[in-house]
N, C-alpha and C positions, 0 to 999 in steps of 0.2 A: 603736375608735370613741371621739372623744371627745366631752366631756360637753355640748356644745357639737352634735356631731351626733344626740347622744340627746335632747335635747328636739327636735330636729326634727322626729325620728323621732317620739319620744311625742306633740307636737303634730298632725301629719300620721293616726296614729291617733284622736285624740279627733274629731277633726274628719270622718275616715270615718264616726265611728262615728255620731257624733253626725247625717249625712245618710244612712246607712244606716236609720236609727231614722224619720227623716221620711218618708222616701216607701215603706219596704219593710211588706209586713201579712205575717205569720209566725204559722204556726198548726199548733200539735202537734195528732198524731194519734196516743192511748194503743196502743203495744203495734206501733205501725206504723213513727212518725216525726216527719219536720217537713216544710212545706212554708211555701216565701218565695214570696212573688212582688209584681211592683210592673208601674207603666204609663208607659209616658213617651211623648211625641210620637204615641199611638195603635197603640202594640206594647206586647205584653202578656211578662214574662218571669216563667217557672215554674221552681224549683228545689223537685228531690222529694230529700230525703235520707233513707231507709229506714232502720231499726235494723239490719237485717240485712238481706241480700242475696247475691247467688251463684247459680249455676245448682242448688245444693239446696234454695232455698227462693220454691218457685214461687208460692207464694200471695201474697207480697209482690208478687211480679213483675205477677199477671194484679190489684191494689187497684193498681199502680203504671199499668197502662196504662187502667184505670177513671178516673183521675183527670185523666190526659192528655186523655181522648175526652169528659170533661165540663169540661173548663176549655178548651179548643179549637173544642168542638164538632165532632169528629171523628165521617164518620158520619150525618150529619144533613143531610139536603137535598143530597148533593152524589154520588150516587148508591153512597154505600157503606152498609148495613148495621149496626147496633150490637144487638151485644145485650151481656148484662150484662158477660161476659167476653172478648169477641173485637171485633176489628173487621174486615169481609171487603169 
């Protein structure tokens, strides 16, 4: 690559970063993880990143689907059921 395509590149970067920083709210959760999310045109986008995760560590899983059924509102008014761990 020459130096010439590297500032592109590094410009091309700053400038992600720099709009990712504007519209994205990012918020750790001690012991759990991070969670992004932002709104655009009236859709809402959710990214859960866990510290750990795998089918051996369920408890992350059933706080991972707690998080989804309250930022969605899964569950509520649409004839399914929530209680704190499941949704049916």
């Amino acid at each position: 690559m020459s130096e010439r395509d590297w500032e592109i590149v590094k410009g091309q970067q700053m400038a992600r970063q720099i709009k990712r920083n504007e519209i994205l709210s990012s918020t750790t959760l001690t012991n759990f993880g991070r969670i992004d999310e932002f709104s655009e045109n009236g859709r809402k986008v959710v990214l859960v990143k866990t510290l750990a995760g795998g089918h051996d560590y369920l408890a992350v899983q059933e706080g991972l689907q707690d998080i989804i059924g309250r930022t969605f509102a899964i569950g509520r008014g649409n004839g399914c059921t929530w209680s704190q761990n499941t949704v049916t």
